[in-house]
N, C-alpha and C positions, 0 to 999 in steps of 0.2 A: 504493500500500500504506500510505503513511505517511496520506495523507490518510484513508483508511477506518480505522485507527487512532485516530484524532485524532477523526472524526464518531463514532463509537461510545464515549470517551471525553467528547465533549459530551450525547453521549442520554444518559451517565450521571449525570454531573453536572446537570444537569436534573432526572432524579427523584427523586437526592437530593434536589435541594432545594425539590421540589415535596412530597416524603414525611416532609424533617424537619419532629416536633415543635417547634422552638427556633426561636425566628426568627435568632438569632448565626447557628445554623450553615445556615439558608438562603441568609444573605447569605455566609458563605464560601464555598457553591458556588455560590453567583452570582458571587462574585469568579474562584473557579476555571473558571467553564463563560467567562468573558469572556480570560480570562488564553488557555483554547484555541481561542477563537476569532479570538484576535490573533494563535497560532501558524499557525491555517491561513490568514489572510490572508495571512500573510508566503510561507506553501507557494503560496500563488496568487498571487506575483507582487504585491503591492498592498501596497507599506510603507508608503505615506501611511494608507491604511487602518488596518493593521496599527498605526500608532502613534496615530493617532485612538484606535481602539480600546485599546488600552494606555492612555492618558492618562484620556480619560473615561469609558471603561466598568468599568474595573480600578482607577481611583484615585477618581475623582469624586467617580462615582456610590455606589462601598461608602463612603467619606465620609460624604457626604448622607446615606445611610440609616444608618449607623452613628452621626454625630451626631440623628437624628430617634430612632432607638430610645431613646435615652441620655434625651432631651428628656424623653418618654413615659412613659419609668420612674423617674422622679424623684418623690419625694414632694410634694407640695403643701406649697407654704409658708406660717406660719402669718399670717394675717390679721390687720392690727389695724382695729380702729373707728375713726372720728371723733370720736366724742364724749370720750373720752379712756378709753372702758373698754376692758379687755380681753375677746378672743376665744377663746376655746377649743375645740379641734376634739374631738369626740365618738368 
């Protein structure tokens, strides 16, 4: 019961975050669908698993994508010449 629970909370999680516009809150229910996949390992027996997944799929990895988003959305910095002029962005 608890396990059909838990799989019908990950389908959810799932289209949320296949359905959000924002990519922030894609990656939250990517954190959340990883956070109940680490619950149902633990319901199956497997806490090596279970903590694999906790560490890298729930910590890591929203990391990595959370520092790449940040990267991305940053404004370009501005440029200077060589020759000793300045640059100016348009």
């Amino acid at each position: 019961m608890l396990n059909t629970f838990i799989y019908l909370l990950m389908i959810m999680a799932a289209l949320f975050m296949v359905a959000s516009r924002e990519i922030i809150r894609s990656l939250i229910w990517l954190s959340v669908f990883s956070i109940l996949l680490t619950f149902q390992y633990a319901l199956l027996q497997a806490p090596d698993v279970a903590i694999t997944e906790a560490a890298l799929g729930t910590g890591l990895s929203t990391l990595v994508f959370l520092t790449a988003i940040r990267k991305t959305r940053e404004k370009p910095q501005q440029r200077e010449t060589t020759h000793g002029g300045s640059y100016t962005d348009d």
